[in-house]
N, C-alpha and C positions, 0 to 999 in steps of 0.2 A: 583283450590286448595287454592291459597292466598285469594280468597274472602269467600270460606267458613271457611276458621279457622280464618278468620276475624268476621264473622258471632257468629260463636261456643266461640270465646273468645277475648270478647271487651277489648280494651285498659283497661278499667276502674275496670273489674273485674281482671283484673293479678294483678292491686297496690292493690287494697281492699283484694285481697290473699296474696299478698305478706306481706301487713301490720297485717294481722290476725296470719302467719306464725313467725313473728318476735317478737310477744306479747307474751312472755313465762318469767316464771322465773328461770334463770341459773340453781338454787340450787335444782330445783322440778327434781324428779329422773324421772318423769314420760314426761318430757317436756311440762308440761302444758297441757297434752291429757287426755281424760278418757281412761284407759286402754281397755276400748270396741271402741274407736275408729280404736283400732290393732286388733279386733275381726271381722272375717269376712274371705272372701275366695279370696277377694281383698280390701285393703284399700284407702280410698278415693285419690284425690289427695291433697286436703287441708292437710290432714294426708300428706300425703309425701313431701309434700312444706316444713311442720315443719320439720322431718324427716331430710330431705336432711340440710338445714342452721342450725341445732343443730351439725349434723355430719360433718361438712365442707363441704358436698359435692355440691358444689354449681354449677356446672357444669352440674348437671342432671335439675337445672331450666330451663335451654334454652328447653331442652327437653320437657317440659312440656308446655313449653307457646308456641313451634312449634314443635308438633311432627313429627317425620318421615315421606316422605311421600311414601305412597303405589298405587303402581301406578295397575293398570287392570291386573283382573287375566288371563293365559290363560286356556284354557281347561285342568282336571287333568291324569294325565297318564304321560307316556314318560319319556326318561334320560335326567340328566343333568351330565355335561360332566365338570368336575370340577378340578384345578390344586391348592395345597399346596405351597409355598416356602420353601420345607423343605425335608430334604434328606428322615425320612424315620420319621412313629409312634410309636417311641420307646416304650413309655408306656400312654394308654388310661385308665386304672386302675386308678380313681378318686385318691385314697389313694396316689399316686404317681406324678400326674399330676404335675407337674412345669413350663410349658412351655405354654402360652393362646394358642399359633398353635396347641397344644393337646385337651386344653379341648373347642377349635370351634366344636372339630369333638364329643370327647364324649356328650357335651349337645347333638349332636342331636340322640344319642342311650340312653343314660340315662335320670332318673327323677329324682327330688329333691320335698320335702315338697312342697317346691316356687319355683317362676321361675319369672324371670324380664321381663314382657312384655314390647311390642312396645312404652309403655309412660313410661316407666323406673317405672313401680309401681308393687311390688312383688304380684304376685296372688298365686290361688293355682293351684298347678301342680300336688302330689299323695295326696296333701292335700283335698278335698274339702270343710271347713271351720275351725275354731280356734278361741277361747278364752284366754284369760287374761286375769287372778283373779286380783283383786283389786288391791293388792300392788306390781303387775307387777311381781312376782315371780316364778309364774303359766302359762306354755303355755299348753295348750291342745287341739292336733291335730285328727280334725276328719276326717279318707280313706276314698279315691272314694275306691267304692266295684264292685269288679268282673274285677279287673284292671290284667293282664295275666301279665309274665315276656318274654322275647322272648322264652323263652324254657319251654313254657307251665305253670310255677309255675303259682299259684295262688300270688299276692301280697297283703301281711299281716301288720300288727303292727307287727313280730313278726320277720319281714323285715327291720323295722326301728330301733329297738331293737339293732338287728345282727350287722348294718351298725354302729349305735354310739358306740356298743363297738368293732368293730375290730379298729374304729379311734383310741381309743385310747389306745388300743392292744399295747404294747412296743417291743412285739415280731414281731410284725406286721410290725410297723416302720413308718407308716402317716406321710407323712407333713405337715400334717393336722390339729394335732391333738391340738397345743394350742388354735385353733380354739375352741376349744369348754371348755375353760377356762371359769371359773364362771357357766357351767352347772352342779349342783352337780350329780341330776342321771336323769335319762330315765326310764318310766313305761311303762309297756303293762296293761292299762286300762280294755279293751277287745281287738276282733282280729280287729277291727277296730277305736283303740282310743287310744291315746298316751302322755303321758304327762312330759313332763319335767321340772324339778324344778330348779331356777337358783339361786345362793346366793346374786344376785344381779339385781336388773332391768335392764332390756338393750332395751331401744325404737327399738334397729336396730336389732334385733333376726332375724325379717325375711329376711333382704339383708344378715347379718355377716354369721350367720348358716346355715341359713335350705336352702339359694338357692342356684340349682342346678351347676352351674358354677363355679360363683365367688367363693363359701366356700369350696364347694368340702368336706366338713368333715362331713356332710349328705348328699350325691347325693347316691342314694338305690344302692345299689349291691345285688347281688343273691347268699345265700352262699352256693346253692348245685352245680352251675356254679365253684365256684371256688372252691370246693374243689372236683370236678373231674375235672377239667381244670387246676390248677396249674399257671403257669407261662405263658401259653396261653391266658389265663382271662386279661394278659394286654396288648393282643397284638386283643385280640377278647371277649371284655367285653357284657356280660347277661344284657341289665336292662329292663326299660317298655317304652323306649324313642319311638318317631316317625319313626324311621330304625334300623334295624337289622342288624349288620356285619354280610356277608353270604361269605366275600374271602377277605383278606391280604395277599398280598406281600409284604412282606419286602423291603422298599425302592424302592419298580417300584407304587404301588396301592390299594387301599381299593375301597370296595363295598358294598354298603348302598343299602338294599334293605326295601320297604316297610311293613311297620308291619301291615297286616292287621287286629290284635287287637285293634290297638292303642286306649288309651280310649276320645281321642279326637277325634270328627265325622268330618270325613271330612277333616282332615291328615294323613298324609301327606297327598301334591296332589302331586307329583312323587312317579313314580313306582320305581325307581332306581337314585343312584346317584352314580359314578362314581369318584372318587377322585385320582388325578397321583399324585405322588412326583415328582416333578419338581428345583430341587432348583437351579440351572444356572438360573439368573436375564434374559439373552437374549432369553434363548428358553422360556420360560415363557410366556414372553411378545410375541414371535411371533408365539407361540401357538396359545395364546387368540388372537391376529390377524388373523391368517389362519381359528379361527373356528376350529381348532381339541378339544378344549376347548368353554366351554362358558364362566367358571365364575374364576377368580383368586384369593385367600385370601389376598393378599396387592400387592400393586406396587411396585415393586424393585426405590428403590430411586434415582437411575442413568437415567432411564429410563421413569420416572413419563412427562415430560415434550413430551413424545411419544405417553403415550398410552393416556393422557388428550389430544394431537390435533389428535386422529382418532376418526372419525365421527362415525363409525360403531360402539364405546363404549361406556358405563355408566360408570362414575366413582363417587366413592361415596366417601366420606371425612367425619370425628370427627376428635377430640379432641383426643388424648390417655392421660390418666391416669396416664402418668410412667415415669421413667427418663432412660436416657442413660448416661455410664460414663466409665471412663478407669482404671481398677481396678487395685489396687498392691497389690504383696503378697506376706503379712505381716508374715508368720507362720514361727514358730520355726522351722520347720521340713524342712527349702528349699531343706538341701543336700542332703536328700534321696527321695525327690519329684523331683528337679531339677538338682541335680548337681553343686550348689552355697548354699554355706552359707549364704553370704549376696548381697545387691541387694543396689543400690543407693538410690534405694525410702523408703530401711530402715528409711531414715533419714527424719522427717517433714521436713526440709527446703527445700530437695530437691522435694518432693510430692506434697508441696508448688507451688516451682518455675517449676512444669509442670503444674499445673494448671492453674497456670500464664501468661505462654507464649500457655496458648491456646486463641485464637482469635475466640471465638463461634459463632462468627458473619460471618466469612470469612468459617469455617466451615459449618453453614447452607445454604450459598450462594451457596457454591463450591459444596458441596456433597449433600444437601436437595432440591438444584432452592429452597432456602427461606423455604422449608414448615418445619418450627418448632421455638423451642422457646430456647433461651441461659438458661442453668441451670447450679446453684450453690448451689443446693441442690437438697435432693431427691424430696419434696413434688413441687407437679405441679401445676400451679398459676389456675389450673380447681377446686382443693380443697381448694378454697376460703380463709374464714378465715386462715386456717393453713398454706398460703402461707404466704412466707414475702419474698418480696422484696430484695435481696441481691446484683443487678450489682451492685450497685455502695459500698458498703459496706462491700460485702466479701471477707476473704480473698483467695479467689480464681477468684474475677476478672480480670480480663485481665490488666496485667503491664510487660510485657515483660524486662522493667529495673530491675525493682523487682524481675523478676524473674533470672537474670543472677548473682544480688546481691545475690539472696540466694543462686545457685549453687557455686558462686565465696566463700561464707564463708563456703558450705561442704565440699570444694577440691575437684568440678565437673566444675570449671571456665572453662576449655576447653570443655564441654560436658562431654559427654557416648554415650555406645550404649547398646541397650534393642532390647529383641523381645516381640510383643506385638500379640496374638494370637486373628483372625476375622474366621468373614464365608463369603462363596463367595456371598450372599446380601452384605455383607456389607465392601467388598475391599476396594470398593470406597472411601466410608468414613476413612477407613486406611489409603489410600494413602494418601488423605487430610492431616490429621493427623499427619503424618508423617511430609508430607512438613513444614506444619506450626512449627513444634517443632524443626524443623530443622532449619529454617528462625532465628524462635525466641529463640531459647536457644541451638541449637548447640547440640542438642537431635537425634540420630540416629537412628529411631525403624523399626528397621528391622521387616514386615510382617509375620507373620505365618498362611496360610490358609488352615482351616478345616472344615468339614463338623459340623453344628450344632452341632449334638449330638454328635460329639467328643468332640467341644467346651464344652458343658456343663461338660461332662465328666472328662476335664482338670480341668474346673472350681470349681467341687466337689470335685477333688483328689488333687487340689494345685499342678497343672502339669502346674506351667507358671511361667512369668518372669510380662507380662502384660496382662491384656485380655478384649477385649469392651464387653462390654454385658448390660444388662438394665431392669428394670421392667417394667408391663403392662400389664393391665386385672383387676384389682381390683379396687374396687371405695374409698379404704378410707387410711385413712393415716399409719394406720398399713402396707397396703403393700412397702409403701415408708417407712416404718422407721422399725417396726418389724417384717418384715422379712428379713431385711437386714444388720442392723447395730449393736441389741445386741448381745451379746457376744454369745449368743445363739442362735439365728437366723438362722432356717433353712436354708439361703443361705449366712448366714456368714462363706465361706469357706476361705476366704482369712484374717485370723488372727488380725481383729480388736477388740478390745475390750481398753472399758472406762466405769470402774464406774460409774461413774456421768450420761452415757447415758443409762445403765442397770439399774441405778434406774429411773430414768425419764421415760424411756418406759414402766416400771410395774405402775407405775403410771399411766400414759394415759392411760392406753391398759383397766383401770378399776376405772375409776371417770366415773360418771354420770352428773361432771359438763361440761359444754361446755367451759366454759371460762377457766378452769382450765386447761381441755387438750389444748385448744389452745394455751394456755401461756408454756406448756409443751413439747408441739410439734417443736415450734419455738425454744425453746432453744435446743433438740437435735439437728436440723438439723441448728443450730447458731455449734453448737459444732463438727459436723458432720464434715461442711465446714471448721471447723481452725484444725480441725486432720487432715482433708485428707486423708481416707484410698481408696479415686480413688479419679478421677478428673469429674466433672461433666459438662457433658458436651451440652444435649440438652432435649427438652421434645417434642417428636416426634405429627408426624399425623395419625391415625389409618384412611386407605384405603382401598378398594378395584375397582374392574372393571369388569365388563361382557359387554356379548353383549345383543345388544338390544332384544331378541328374548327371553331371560330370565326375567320373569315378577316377581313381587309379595315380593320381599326379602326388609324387613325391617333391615337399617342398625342400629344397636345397639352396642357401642362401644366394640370391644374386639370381639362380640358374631358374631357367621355367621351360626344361623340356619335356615335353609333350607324345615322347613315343612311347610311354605306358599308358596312355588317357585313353579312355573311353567313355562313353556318352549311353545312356540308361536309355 
């Protein structure tokens, strides 16, 4: 394998790529491309070299100059026997999705315009080719034809149509739905041609929008499915994906059966895939050990150090995308959420001096065995340019004196005690947590353990005092900064808001220059870190593990689908 991508891609052509990819000028809307450069049914990778170091995302390079490797397929047919970490699929409904353990499983029932193949470069998936008019305004999508929906529909332009505006349906409710900010409107061409007009250029249309995962605010839905399905539709979503949901149980199972339309030949190659909700870290792991399982969606972090020394396992490893941090909450409304008025982390100093007395070092040792990175901001040092450097500078690095200094001036010198709500992944990391806050600031946080999707549920209803929780799945700096910190921010539940950082995000969120959002980027998350509305805490590893008998799976960050897999 190492001698033919030696072969396929000499030292000498990655710098003469990388030096042609960096030859742009900032100010050109279009990034130095001819707009037909992004015309096509996949764009080159020269195209996405640029692409990626305009957008920061410079983590998808490594990608590209050592792709995944895929190892021998076995014969097609046969289950695979697959485990979740996660209590139960609350909602598979694109429109909905918030959680990447959601939408590993809808990519593989649903489609989208694109879809990120195994070299990280958007192709087409309902798409099969696209244009962009000259002054990059103009995308026009041409359908594969004779593509079935799982319950027979024919899929139309008329489909794609339906999807952009229930996104942005108000009735409707998307989380989706800024997503498709700067697209003025959606045409039906013919029944197979589509075209969207945007009020502004955007190089990254086909990762930001139209693909099927990460944007989720075009991945096609079926709107005769849902409106004789109802509230079923998110529990057993229609689309044109490689499997079928044909059984859900609610927190015991789901079952992925093969779509024998599918308009790819030759996927799936599993007849069946079987997926348990597993969320106990121990039974998990000694599932996929006994073999009642073949393949697990990550590795419980306690236990990574188990399943990497059994011989009998594949373990596969990235980068994630996202940050982990310890949220407070800030909303007006605690007393009839919680039953407290006010909360010590009211106070910046005090918010301060827990950030402070967290020792991020001593927490990835204790709770990760090392695998992650100390964060003091959202943006992950994988989005390149837009990262900056802050151990030694923010102020929320680690000074433990500093940090009893700040409690001693809010009238917390002896401490407090807080409860800080986890899921049972991630105790572990509590109890650490705990310890360390305890050590260093005389911080008492009493555990609260709940199922995920209570968690979340807490997390959206401002039903806490503290709560860890984290981002992950997305590749650009929007998901570390707007979706999370303006004041409007679909998962700004916990009552932060700053001027200064609601305009700077409308700002980034719509220049075309690179330098300008970078310059824009780093001052939020500058600004992010001296408000403190959590503490931040690390920038994790995206994992997973099977056994050997399971072939063919490309890992792609975030994504875990399953329609090359096959089973020995």
């Amino acid at each position: 394998m190492a001698e033919h991508q030696e072969k396929l891609q000499p030292e000498g052509l990655q710098e003469e790529e990388i030096r042609w990819a960096l030859d742009f000028d900032p100010q050109d809307p279009s990034l130095g491309l001819n707009w037909e450069d992004l015309s096509s049914w996949r764009i080159t990778r020269r195209t996405m070299l640029r692409l990626f170091i305009a957008t920061g995302a410079f983590h998808y390079l490594s990608y590209l100059m050592n792709p995944p490797q895929v190892f021998a397929q076995g014969r097609p047919g046969g289950e695979l026997r697959a485990a979740w970490n996660l209590r139960e699929f609350t909602n598979l409904d694109p429109a909905f999705i918030n959680q990447v353990f959601q939408f590993q499983v809808a990519s593989n029932v649903l489609s989208g315009l694109t879809h990120i193949d195994k070299d990280l470069i958007p192709r087409g998936d309902l798409a099969e080719s696209w244009e962009v008019s000259r002054n990059g305004l103009q995308w026009t999508f041409h359908l594969r034809r004779g593509v079935r929906f799982h319950n027979g529909d024919l899929f139309t332009a008329d489909d794609v149509i339906y999807t952009y505006n229930r996104t942005l349906d108000p009735k409707v409710g998307s989380l989706h739905r800024a997503v498709l900010e700067g697209v003025e409107k959606a045409e039906k061409l013919d029944d197979y041609t589509v075209r969207f007009t945007l009020s502004r250029p955007r190089a990254s249309f086909l990762i930001k929008v139209t693909e099927r995962s990460s944007g989720r605010a075009l991945t096609i839905v079926n709107r005769r499915a849902i409106e004789q399905m109802g509230k079923e539709y998110t529990r057993r979503p229609v689309g044109t994906g490689p499997f079928r949901i044909v059984e859900h149980r609610l927190g015991e199972r789901l079952v992925l059966e093969k779509f024998p339309d599918y308009f790819m030949k030759g996927r799936p190659r599993l007849d069946r895939v079987v997926i348990f909700n597993i969320e106990e870290p121990a039974t998990l792991v000694s599932a996929l050990e006994a073999g009642q399982v073949q393949f697990i969606n990550a590795i419980p972090e306690a236990l990574y150090t188990r399943v990497k020394g059994n011989r009998d396992l594949i373990v596969s490893e990235t980068s994630d995308p996202g940050f982990q941090a310890i949220f407070f909450n800030l909303r007006t409304d605690k007393k009839e959420r919680i039953g407290k008025e006010k909360l010590p982390t009211d106070d910046n100093r005090v918010r301060l001096a827990v950030a402070k007395a967290m020792d991020r070092e001593d927490l990835i040792k204790r709770a990760l065995l090392g695998r992650g990175i100390p964060a003091y901001g959202p943006v992950p040092p994988a989005q390149g340019a837009y990262f900056v450097d802050l151990s030694k500078t923010s102020p929320q690095r680690f000074n433990p004196e500093e940090a009893k200094k700040l409690l001693a001036e809010a009238g917390f010198g002896g401490g407090f005690t807080v409860k800080m709500v986890v899921t049972p992944p991630t105790r572990r990391r509590g109890e650490v947590i705990a310890d360390i806050l305890k050590r260093h600031a005389n911080i008492t946080v009493e555990l609260e353990v709940v199922d995920f999707p209570v968690q979340v549920q807490r997390f959206d209803s401002g039903q806490f005092e503290w709560l860890q929780i984290g981002s992950g799945g997305d590749y650009d700096p929007d998901d570390s900064i707007d979706d999370w910190f303006a004041s409007t921010s679909k998962f700004n539940t916990f009552g932060y808001a700053n001027p200064r950082v609601d305009a700077l995000n409308a700002a980034q969120k719509t220049t075309v220059n690179p330098e300008r959002r970078v310059k824009w980027v780093r001052e939020i998350v500058e600004i992010v870190s001296r408000d403190a509305p959590c503490a931040f805490l690390f920038h994790a590893m995206d994992s997973v593990a099977y056994r050997k008998d399971v072939r063919g799976f490309v890992h792609i960050p975030s994504l875990r689908d399953l329609d090359t897999v096959t089973v020995k």
